[in-house]
TORKOL-4160 file (C-alpha; in steps of 0.2 Angstrom, whole numbers, padded with zeros to 4 digits, m for minus):
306
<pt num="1" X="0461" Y="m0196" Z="1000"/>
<pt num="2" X="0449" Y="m0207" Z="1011"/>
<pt num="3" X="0454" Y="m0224" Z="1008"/>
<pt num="4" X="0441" Y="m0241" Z="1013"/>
<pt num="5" X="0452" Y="m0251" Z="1025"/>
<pt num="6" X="0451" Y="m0268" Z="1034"/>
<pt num="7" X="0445" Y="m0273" Z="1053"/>
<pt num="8" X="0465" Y="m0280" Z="1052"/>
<pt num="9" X="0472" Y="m0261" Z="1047"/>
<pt num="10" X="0462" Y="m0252" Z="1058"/>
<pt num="11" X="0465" Y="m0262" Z="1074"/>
<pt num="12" X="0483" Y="m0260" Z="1068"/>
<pt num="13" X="0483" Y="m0239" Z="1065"/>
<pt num="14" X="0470" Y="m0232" Z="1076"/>
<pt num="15" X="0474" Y="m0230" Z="1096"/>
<pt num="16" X="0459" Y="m0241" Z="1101"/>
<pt num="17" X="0464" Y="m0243" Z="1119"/>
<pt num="18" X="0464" Y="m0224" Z="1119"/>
<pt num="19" X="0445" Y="m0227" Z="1111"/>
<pt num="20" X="0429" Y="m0229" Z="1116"/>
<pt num="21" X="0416" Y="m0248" Z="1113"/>
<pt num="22" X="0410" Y="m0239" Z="1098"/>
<pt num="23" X="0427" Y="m0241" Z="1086"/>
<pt num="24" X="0430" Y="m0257" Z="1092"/>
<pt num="25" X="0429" Y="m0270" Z="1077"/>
<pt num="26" X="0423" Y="m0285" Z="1090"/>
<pt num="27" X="0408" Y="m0271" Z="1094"/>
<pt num="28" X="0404" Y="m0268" Z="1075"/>
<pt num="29" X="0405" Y="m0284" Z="1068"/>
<pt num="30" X="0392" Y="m0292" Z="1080"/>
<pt num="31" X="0381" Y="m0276" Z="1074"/>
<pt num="32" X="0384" Y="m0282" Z="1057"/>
<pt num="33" X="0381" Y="m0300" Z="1061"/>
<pt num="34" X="0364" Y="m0296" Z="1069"/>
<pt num="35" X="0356" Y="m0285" Z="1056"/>
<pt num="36" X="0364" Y="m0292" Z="1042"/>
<pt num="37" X="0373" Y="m0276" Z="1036"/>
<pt num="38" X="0391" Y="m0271" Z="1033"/>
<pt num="39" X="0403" Y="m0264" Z="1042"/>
<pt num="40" X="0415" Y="m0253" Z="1032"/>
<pt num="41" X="0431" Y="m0243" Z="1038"/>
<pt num="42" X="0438" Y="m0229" Z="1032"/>
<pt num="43" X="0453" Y="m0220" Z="1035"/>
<pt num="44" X="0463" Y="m0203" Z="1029"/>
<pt num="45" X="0482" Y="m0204" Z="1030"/>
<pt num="46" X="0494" Y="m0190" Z="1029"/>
<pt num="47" X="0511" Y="m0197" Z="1027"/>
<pt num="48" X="0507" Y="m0213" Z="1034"/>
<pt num="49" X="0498" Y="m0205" Z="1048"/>
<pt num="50" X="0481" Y="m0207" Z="1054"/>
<pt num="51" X="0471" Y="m0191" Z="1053"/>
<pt num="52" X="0455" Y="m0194" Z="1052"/>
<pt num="53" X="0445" Y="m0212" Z="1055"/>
<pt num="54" X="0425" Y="m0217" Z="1054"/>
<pt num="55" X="0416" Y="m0234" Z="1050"/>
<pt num="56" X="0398" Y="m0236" Z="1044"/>
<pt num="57" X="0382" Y="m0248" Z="1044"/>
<pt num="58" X="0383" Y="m0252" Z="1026"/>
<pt num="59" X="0366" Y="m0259" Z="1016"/>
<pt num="60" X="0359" Y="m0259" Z="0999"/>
<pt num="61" X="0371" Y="m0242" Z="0996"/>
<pt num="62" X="0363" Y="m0234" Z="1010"/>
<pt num="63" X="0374" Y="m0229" Z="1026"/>
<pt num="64" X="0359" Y="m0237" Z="1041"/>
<pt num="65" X="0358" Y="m0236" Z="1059"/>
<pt num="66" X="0352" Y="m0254" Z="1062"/>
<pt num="67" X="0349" Y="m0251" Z="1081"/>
<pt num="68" X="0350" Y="m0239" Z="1093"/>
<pt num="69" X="0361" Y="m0241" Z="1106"/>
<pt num="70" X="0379" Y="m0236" Z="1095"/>
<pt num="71" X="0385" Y="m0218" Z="1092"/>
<pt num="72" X="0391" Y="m0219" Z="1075"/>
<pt num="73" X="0412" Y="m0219" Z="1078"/>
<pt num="74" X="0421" Y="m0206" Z="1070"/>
<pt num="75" X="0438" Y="m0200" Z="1075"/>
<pt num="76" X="0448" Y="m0186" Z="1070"/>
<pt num="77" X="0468" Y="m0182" Z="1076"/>
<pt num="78" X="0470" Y="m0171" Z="1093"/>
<pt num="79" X="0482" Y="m0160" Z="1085"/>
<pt num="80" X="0473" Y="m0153" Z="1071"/>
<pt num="81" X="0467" Y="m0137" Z="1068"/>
<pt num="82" X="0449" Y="m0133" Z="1068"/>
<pt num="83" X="0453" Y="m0129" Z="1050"/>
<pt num="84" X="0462" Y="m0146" Z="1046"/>
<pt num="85" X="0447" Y="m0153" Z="1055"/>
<pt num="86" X="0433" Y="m0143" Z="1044"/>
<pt num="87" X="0442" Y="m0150" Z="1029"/>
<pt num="88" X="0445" Y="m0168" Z="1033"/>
<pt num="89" X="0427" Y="m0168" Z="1037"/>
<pt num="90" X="0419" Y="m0159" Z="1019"/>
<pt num="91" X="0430" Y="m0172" Z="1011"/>
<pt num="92" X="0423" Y="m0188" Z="1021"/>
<pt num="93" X="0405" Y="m0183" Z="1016"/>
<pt num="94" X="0410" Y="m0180" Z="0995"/>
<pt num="95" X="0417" Y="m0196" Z="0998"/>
<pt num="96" X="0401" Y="m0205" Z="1008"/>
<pt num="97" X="0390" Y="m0194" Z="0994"/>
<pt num="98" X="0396" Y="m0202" Z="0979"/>
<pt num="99" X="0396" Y="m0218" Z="0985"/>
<pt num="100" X="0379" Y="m0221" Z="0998"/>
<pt num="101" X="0362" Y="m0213" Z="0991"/>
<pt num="102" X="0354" Y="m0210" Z="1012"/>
<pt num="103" X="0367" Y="m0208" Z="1025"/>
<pt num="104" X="0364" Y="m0208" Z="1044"/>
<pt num="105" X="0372" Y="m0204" Z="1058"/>
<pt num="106" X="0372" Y="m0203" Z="1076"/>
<pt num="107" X="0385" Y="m0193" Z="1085"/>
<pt num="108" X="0389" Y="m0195" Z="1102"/>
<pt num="109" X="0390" Y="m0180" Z="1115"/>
<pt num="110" X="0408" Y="m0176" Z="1113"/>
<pt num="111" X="0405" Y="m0171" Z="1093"/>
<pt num="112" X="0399" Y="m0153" Z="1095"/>
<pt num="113" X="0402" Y="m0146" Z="1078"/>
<pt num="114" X="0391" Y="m0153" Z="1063"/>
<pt num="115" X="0395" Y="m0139" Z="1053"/>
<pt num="116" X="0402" Y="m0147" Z="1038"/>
<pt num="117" X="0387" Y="m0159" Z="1037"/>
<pt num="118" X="0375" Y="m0144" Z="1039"/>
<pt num="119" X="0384" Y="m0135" Z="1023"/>
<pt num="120" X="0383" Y="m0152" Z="1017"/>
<pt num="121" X="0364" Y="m0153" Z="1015"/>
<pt num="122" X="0363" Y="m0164" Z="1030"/>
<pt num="123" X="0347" Y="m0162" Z="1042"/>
<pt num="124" X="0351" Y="m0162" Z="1060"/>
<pt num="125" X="0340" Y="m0168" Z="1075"/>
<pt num="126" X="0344" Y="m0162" Z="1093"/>
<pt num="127" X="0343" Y="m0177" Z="1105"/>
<pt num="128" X="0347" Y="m0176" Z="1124"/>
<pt num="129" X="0354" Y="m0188" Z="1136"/>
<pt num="130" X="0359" Y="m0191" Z="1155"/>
<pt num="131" X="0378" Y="m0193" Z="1162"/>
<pt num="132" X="0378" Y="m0198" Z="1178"/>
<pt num="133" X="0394" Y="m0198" Z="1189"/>
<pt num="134" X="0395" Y="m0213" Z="1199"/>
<pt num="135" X="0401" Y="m0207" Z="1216"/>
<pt num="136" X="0388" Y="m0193" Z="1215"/>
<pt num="137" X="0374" Y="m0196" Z="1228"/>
<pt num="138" X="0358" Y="m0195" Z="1224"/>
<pt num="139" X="0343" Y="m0182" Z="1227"/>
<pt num="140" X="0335" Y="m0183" Z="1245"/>
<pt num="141" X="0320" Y="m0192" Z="1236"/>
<pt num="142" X="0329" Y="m0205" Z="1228"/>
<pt num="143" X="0337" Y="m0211" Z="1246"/>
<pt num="144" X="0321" Y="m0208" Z="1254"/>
<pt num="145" X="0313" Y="m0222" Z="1241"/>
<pt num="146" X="0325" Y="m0233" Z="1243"/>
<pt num="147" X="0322" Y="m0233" Z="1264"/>
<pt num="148" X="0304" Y="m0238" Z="1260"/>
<pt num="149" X="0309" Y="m0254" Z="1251"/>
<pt num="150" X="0306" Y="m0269" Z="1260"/>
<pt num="151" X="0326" Y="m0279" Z="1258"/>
<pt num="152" X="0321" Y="m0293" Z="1265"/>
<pt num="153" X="0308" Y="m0296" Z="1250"/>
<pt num="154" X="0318" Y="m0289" Z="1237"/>
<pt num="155" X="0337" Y="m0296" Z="1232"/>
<pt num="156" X="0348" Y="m0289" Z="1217"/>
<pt num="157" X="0361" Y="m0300" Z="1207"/>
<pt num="158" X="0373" Y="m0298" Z="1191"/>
<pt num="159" X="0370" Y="m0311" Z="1177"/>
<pt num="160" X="0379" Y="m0315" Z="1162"/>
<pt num="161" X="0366" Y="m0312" Z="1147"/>
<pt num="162" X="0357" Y="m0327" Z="1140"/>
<pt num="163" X="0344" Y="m0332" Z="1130"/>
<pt num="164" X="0334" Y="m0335" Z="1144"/>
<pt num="165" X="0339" Y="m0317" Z="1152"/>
<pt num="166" X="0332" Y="m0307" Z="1136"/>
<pt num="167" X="0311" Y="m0315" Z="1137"/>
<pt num="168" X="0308" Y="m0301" Z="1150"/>
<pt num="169" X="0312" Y="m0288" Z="1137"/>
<pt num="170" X="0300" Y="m0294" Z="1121"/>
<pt num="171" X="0287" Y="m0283" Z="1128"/>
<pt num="172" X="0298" Y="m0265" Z="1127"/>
<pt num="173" X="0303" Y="m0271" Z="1110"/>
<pt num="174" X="0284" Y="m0274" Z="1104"/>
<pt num="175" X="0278" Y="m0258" Z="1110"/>
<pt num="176" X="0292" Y="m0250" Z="1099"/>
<pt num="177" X="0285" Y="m0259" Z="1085"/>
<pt num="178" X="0298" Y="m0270" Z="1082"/>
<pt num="179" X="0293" Y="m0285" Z="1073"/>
<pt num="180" X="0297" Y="m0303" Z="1077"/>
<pt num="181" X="0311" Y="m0304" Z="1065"/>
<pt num="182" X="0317" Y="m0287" Z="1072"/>
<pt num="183" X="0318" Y="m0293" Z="1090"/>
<pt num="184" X="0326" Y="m0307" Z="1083"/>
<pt num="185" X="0342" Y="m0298" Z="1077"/>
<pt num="186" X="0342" Y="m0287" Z="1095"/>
<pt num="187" X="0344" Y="m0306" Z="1104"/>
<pt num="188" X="0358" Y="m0311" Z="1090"/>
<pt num="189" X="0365" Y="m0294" Z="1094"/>
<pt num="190" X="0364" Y="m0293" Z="1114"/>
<pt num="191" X="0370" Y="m0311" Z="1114"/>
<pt num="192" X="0386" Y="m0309" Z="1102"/>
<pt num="193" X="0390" Y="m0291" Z="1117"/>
<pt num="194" X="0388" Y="m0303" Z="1129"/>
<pt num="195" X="0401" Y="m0317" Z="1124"/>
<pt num="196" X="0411" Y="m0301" Z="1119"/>
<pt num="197" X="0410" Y="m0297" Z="1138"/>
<pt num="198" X="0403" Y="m0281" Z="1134"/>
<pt num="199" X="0385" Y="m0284" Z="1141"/>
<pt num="200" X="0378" Y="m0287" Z="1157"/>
<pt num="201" X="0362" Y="m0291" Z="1166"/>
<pt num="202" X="0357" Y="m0283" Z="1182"/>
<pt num="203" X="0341" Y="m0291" Z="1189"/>
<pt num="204" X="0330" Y="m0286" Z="1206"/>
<pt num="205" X="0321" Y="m0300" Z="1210"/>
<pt num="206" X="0306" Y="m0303" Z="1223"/>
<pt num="207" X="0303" Y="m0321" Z="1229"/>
<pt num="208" X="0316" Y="m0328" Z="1219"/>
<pt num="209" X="0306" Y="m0319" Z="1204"/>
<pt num="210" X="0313" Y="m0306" Z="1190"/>
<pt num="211" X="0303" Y="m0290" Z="1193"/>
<pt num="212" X="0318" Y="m0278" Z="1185"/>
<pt num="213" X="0330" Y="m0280" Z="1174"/>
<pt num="214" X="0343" Y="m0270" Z="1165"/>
<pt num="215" X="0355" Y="m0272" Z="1149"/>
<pt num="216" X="0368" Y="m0264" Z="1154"/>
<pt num="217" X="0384" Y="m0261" Z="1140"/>
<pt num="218" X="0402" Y="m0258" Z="1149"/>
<pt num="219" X="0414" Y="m0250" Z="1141"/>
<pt num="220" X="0431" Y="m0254" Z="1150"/>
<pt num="221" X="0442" Y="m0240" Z="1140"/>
<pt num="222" X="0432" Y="m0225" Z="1142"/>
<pt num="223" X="0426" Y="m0232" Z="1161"/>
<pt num="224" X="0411" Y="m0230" Z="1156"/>
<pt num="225" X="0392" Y="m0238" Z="1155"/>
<pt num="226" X="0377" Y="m0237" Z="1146"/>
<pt num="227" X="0360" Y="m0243" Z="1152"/>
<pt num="228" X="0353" Y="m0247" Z="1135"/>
<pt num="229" X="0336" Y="m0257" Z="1138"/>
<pt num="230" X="0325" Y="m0259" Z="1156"/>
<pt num="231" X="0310" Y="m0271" Z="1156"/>
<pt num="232" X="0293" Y="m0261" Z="1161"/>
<pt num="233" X="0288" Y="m0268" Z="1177"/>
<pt num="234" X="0273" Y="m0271" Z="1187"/>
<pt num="235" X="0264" Y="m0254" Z="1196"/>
<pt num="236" X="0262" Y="m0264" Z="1210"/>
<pt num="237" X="0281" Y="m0264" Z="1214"/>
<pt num="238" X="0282" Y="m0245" Z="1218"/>
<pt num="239" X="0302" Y="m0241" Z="1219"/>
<pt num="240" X="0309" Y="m0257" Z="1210"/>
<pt num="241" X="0318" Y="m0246" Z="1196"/>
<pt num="242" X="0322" Y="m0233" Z="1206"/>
<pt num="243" X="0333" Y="m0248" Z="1218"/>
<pt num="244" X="0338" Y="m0255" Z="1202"/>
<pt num="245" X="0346" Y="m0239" Z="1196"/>
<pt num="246" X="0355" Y="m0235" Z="1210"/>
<pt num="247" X="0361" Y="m0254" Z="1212"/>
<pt num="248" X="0370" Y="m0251" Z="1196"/>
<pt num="249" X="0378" Y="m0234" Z="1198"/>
<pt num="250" X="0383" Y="m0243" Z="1216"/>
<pt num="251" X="0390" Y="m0257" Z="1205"/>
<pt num="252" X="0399" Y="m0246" Z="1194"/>
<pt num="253" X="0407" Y="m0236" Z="1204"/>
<pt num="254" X="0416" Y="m0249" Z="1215"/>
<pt num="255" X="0421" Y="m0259" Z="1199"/>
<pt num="256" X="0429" Y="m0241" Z="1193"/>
<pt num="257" X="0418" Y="m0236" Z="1180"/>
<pt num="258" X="0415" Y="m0217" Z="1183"/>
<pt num="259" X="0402" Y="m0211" Z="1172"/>
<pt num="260" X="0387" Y="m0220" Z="1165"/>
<pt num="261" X="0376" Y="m0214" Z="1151"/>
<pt num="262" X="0356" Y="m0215" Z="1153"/>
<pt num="263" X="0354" Y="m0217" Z="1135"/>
<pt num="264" X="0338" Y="m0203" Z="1133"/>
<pt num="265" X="0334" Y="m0191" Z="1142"/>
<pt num="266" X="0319" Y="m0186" Z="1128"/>
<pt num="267" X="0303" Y="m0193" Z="1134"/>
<pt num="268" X="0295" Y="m0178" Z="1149"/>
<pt num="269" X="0289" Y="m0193" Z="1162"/>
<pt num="270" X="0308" Y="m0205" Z="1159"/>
<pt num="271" X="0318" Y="m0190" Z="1160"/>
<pt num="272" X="0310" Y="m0182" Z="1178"/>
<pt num="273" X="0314" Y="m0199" Z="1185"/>
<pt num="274" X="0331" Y="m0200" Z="1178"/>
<pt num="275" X="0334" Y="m0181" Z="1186"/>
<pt num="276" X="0334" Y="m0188" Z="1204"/>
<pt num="277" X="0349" Y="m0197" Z="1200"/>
<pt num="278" X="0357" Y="m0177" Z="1198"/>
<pt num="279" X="0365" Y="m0182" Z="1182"/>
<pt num="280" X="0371" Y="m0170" Z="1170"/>
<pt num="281" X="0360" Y="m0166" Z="1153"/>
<pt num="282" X="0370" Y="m0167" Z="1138"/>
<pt num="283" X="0364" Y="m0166" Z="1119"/>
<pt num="284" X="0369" Y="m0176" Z="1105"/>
<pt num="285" X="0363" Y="m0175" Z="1086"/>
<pt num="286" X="0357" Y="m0187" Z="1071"/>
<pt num="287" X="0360" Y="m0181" Z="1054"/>
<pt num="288" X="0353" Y="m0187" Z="1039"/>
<pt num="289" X="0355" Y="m0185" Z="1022"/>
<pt num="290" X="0345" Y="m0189" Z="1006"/>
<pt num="291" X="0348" Y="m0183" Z="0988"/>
<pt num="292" X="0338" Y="m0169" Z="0983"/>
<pt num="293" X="0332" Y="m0167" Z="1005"/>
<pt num="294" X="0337" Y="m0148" Z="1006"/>
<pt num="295" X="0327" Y="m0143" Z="0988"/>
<pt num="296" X="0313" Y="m0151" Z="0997"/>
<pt num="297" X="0315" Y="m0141" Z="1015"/>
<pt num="298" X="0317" Y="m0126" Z="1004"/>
<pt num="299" X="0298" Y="m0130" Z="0994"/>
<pt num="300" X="0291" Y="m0132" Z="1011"/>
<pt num="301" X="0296" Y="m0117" Z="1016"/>
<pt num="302" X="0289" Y="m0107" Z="1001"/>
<pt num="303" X="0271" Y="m0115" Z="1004"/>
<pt num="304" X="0272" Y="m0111" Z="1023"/>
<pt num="305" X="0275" Y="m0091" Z="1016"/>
<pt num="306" X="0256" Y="m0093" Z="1003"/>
């Protein structure tokens, strides 16, 4: 039986040291604070031991993704069968079905098989991503940009995130089509990571000037970064993100974080860019699922064959 837990129970029962940001309940709960939805935890127990773990963005009986920078935690024990996993799996989703009406996930690049949710009903969506290993040089190119930057102009720095910090952003987040209110809830959100000490700022800056700057989300257990949101900059100052990139993964590695995710790699221009770094391509799914989704997919179908 899938039983709802506490943030108190789960600390207790799952291995979060073992785990990555995303199960963390500090994490969660400043998602929740943010976007004003709920976080809920849930738990299978065999015997008093943890089998099987997940927690959810919770709102107006709907499981949401309210941003999207979190993979969607779910956990299942090493030592079960593919089987045991299968199972634990089906009965999660009854579970989340006769309780939510639309449910969304985002899985990160280590949960391969969504079979259950497909035989589920659930729709998937292939994404891709980059993973970049930190004390892996560069292409030729990337070094060959960065020699045409004038150091003496340009300076780099680590901040902690304010208020302040986060202006440079608005810009990305309106050409999303975020509202104001949205944005809002991303500023209540990076500030809450950043107390949390899971968000940092990496600036380049010319004439004592911002011209780049980077989120940047660290995730101490895992050893392992995310570079969630970069500011679009001026076409004047040719090779600022390609020197800002490459600060980081500098960064990173001598502060012992080993891999860092480029969060997309999805859009034909971002991606090229992000290749020069030699990261390695990885996919990673959402699934979705809405009552009564699969009768309509098999309807649209049926007019595509008239």
């Amino acid at each position: 039986m899938i039983l709802e837990i506490d943030s108190t129970r789960w600390r207790n029962v799952l291995p979060l040291n073992n785990l990555s940001l995303f199960f963390n309940p500090d994490y969660l709960e400043a998602v929740g604070y943010a976007f004003n939805v709920k976080v809920t935890y849930f738990i299978f127990f065999e015997k008093e031991t943890p089998l099987f773990a997940s927690a959810v963005f919770e709102k107006n009986k709907n499981i949401v993704l309210p941003e999207q920078f979190t993979y969607s935690p779910l956990w299942m024990c090493e030592t079960l069968s593919d089987y045991k996993k299968v199972e634990m799996q089906k009965l999660f989703i009854q579970s989340l079905k006769k309780r939510y009406r639309k449910i969304t996930f985002k899985f990160n690049i280590d949960i391969i098989d969504i079979r259950p949710f497909k035989w589920q009903k659930f729709q998937e969506e292939i994404k891709y991503t980059y993973i970049k290993n930190t004390s892996r040089p560069p292409h030729k190119k990337i070094t060959r940009d960065l020699k045409s930057i004038d150091h003496n102009i340009f300076k780099s720095e680590i901040k902690i995130t304010q208020i302040s910090c986060l202006n440079i952003f608005s810009p990305f987040f309106k050409e999303l089509g975020y509202s104001k209110n949205k944005w809002h809830c991303f500023k209540k959100m990076f500030i809450k990571w950043s107390e949390l000490g899971y968000l940092q700022t990496f600036n380049i800056l010319k004439d004592d000037q911002v011209t780049a700057s980077f989120l940047v989300l660290l995730d101490n257990n895992m050893q392992k970064a995310y570079t969630i949101v970069l500011n679009p900059t001026n076409s004047e100052d040719k090779h600022t993100h390609t020197y800002l990139y490459q600060y980081i993964i500098d960064w990173l590695h001598v502060n012992g974080y080993t891999e860092v995710d480029f969060c997309g790699a999805n859009m034909e221009g971002v991606a090229s860019f992000k290749s020069f770094f030699l990261p390695v391509l990885k996919s990673y799914y959402y699934i979705s699922y809405t009552p009564f989704n699969h009768l309509l997919r098999i309807a649209g179908n049926i007019v595509k064959r008239l």
